[in-house]
N, C-alpha and C positions, 0 to 999 in steps of 0.2 A: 053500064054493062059490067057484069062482074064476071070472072073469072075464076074457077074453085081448080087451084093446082092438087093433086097429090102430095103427103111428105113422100121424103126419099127413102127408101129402105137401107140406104146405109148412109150414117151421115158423114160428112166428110172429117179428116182430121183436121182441125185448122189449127191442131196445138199439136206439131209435128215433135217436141221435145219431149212427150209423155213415155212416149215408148222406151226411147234411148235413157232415161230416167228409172225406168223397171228393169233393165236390160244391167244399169250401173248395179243399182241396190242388191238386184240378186247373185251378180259378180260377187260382191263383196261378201255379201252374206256367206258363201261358198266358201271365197279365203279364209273368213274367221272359224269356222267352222273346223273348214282343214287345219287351222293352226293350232284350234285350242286341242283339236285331238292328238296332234304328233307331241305337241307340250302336255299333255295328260301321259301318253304312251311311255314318253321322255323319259317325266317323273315317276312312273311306275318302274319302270325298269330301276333307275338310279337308287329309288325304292328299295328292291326287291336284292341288286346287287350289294346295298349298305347292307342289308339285311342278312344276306348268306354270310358274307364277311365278316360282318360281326361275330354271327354265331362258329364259324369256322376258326375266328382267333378265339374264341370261349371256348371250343374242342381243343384247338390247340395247346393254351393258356392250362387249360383241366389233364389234356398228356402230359403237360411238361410239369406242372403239378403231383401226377397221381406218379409219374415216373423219379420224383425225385423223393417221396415218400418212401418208393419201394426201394430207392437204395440206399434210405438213413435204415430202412426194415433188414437187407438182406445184404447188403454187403460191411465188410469190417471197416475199422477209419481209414485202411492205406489205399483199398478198394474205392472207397468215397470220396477221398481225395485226387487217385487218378479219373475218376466217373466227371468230377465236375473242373476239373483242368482240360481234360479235354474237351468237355463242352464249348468250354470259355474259349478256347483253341480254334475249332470251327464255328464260333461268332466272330470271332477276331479274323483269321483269316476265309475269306469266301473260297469255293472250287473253281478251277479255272473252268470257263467257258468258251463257245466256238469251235470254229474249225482249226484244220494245222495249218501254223502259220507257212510262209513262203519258205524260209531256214531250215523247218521241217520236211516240208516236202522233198527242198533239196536235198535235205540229207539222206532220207529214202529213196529219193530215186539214185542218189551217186553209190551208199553204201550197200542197200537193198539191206537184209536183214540184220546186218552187222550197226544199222543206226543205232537200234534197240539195246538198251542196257542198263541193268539197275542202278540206282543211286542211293543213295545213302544220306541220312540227316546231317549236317555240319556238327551236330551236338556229340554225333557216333564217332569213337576212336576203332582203328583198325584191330586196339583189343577187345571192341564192343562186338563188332559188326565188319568183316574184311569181307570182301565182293573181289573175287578171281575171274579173268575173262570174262568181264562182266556181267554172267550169268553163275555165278557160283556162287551163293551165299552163305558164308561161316559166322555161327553165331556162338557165342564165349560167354558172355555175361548170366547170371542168372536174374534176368529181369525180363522185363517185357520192352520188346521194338520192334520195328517196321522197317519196310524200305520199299521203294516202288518202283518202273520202269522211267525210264527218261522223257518219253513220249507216248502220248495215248492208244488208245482203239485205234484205228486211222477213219473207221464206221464207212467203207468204201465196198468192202463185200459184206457178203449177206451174213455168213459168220466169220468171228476168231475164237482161235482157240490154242492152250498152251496148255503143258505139261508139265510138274516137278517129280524128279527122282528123288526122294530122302534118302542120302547116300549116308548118313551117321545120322542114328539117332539114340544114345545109350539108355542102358534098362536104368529102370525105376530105381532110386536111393534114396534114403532116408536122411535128411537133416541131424544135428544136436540136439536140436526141440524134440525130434520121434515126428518129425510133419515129415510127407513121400514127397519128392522132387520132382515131380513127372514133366518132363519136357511136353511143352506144348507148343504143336506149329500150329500156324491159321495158312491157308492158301486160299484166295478169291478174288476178288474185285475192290473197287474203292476209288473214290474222288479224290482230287490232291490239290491243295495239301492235306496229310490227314495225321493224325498225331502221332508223330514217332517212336512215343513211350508206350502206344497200344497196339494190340493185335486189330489185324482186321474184321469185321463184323460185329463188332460190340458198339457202333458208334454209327450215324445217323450215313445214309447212300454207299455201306459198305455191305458185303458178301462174302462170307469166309464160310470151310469146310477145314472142321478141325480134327486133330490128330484122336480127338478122344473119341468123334464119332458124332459128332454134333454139327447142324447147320445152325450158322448163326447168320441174324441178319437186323441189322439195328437193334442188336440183342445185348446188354452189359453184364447181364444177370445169372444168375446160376439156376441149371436144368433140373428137375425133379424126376423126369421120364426118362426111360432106358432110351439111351442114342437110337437112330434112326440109320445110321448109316455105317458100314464097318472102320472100325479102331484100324490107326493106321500104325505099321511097324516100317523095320528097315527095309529097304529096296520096295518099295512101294511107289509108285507113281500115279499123281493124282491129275485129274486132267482138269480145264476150267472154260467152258464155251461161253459165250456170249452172240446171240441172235438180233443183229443190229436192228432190224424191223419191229421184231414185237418187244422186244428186252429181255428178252428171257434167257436165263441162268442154267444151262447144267453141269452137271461134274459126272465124270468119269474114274474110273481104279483099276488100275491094271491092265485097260485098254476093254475095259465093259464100262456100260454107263449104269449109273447108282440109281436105285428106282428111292422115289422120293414121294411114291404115294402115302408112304401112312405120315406124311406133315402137311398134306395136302397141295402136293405136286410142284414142278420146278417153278419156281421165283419169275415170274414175269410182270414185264411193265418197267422195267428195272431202266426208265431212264429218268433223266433230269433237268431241269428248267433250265432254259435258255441255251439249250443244245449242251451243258455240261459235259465235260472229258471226262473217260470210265478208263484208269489206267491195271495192268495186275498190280497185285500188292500180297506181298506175304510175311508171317514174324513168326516169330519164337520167343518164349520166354526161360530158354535155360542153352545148352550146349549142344548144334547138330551142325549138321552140313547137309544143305537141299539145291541140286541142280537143275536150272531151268529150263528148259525148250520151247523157247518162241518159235519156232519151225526151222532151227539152221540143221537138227537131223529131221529123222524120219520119229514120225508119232508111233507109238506104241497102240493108239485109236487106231484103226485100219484106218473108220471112213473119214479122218482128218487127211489122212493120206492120198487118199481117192479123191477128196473133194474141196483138196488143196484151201486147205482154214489157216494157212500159218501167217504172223503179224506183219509180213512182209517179203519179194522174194529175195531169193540166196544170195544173187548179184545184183549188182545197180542194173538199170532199165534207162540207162542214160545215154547219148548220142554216140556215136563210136566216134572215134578223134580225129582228126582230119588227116588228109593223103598227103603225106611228105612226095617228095621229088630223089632221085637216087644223090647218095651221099657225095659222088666225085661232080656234082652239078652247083652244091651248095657253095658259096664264098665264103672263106671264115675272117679272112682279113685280105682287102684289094689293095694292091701295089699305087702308091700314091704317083711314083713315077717310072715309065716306061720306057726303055730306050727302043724306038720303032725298027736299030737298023741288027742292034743285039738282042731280042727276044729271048731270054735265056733265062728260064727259071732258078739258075744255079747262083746269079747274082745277086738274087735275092737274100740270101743268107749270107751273115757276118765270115771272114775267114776262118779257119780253124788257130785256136790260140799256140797249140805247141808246134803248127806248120813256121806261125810265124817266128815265133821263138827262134828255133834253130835254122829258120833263114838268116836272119839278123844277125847271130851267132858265129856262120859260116863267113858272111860278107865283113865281119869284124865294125859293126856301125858302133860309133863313141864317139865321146868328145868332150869338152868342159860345159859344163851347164845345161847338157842332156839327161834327160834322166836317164831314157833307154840305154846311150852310151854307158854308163853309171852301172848300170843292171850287166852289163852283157860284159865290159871291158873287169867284170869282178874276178875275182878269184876264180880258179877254177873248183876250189872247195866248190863255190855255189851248187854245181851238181850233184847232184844225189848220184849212188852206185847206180841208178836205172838210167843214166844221162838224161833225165828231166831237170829243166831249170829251176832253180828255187832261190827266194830272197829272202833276207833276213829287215828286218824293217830297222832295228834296231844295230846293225854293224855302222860303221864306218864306209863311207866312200871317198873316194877322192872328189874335195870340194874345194873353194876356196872361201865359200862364207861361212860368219863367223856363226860358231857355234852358242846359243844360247843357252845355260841352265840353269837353276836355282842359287848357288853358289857365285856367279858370274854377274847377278842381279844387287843391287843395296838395296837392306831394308827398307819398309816404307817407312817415310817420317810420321809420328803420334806427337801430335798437339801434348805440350807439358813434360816431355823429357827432354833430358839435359845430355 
């Protein structure tokens, strides 16, 4: 007898490892995949990053090139020598970076605006460069220098902003060569340290408005184009803002702000790597005197006034000092011992010296080998016309020891005389 089964329409697994097998491979597959793309991505970027960099030091490398031609081209050799001294200056020293330290803060919050004040290079003598209350800066020499404030921005409000008066600035003179002496201030901004033998704005994260009527800004070089901004004289006051947010630069004169459209508008973006300090800074290269207002008056700007931009306030912002107790409550020095049954504050203090005097006087106290006796049983010369007692250190008393003095003494003996 035969029997005709049907196959089955699904066969069984009996190789139950197959699956878990396609299940690994296509894991993997997956992984490698993901890897080699994030390592291709990697490399593109890394790529792409050498690549701008590159080309970014070959712009740079090509500025500092094409910038060092144009001043073998347009400035003289005394020019050329200060242009790459100073260079050399801000490679050698970096701009401070960061926030105010803790010292800082403290000292703003105890002084409030009175922190603030100019300093001066160690190189400057008082006949260079004299700073009066420490906003006042007198400058003497006919050269070029600088000086800065002691502490930065604080970059805590949205703006600051300051003022200089040119309170002396003398007219124009002529040298012995026939060359015009014309004093030049710079008033702006700038990193520090920044070279002391240059005005501000001729050198790399500085900003100056200059007396001739020129913005300068990482500018060394000399203008060909009529200034852009009014020629500054005596009693003049230049103002200097800074917009902590976007960086941006304006100046003011005479309590209007300077339009700066025809150089294509105020200076923005105006900050620096790694949170760099943007301090004032201002020079001169011949004889003036220019006072400064970081806000200890009142701005000659209205709306600094109204919208309170000055570098700090007028008084410290510090705790108020602590509450004493009334004066007759304080100890100044406690009685080591107290008698409980004489409570008498009047014991406390020594006798009076002439009460005793002329007690001892009256009672007639002496004797041998007393001093006081000695004192009191003396002359009556001892007295002065005012019957106050008086001693002579130097008199006689009645003693019976013997008196010692030079005369009364032998020689020392010296080794070798006869």
């Amino acid at each position: 007898m035969y029997f005709e089964l049907d196959e089955p329409a699904i066969i069984p697994p009996y190789n139950h490892t197959h699956g878990n097998n396609g299940k690994l491979s296509t894991a993997v597959l997956v992984v490698i995949i993901t890897l080699s793309s994030v390592f291709g991505i990697v490399s593109i970027s890394i790529l792409i990053f050498y690549l701008v960099r590159r080309s970014n030091r070959a712009t740079e490398d090509d500025l500092r090139r094409e910038e060092e031609n144009q001043a073998y081209l347009e400035l003289n050799s005394d020019e050329q020598e200060l242009f790459f001294q100073s260079r050399e200056f801000l490679e050698m020293n970096p701009y401070y970076i960061g926030d105010l330290t803790l010292s800082q803060n403290l000292s703003i919050q105890e002084k409030g605006i009175n922190a603030f004040e100019f300093v001066k290079d160690q190189m400057l003598t008082n006949n260079d460069l004299l700073i009066v209350n420490k906003t006042e800066l007198n400058f003497f020499k006919n050269f070029e220098c600088s000086c800065q404030t002691n502490l930065p921005i604080p970059m805590k409000n949205e703006v600051y902003y300051y003022e200089a008066k040119i309170y002396s600035l003398p007219e124009t003179s002529t040298s012995e060569d026939g060359q015009a002496n014309d004093t030049l201030i710079s008033i702006g901004l700038g990193v520090k340290p920044y070279p002391w033998f240059r005005l501000p704005g001729r050198h790399l994260h500085s900003v100056s408005y200059d007396s001739d009527g020129y913005r300068r800004h990482n500018q060394p070089f000399h203008f060909t184009t009529e200034p852009p901004f009014p020629k500054l004289a005596k009693g003049d006051v230049i103002g200097v803002g800074y917009r902590t947010r976007s960086g941006t630069i304006f100046f003011t004169r005479n309590g209007k702000k300077v339009s700066e459209s025809k150089i294509g508008g105020h200076i923005k973006n105006f900050k620096l790597a790694r949170n760099g300090q943007i301090f004032p800074i201002i020079g001169a290269n011949n004889i003036c005197s220019i006072h400064v207002n970081l806000g200890q008056r009142g701005f000659v700007f209205i709306e600094a006034n109204v919208k309170n931009w000055k570098y700090a306030p007028l008084e410290g912002t510090g705790p108020a000092p602590p509450a004493y107790n009334k004066f007759n409550a304080d100890i100044l020095l406690e009685r080591s011992e107290i008698d409980e049954e004489e409570d008498d504050r009047a014991n406390d203090f020594p006798p009076d010296f002439w009460a005793t005097v002329s007690k001892n006087k009256r009672e007639g106290s002496g004797g041998k080998g007393n001093i006081e006796g000695a004192l009191y049983d003396a002359d009556e010369d001892d007295d002065d016309d005012d019957g106050h007692f008086t001693y002579d250190a130097y008199s006689e008393v009645n003693s019976d020891d013997e008196q010692i003095t030079l005369n009364s003494l032998p020689p020392p003996y010296v080794h070798g005389e006869e």
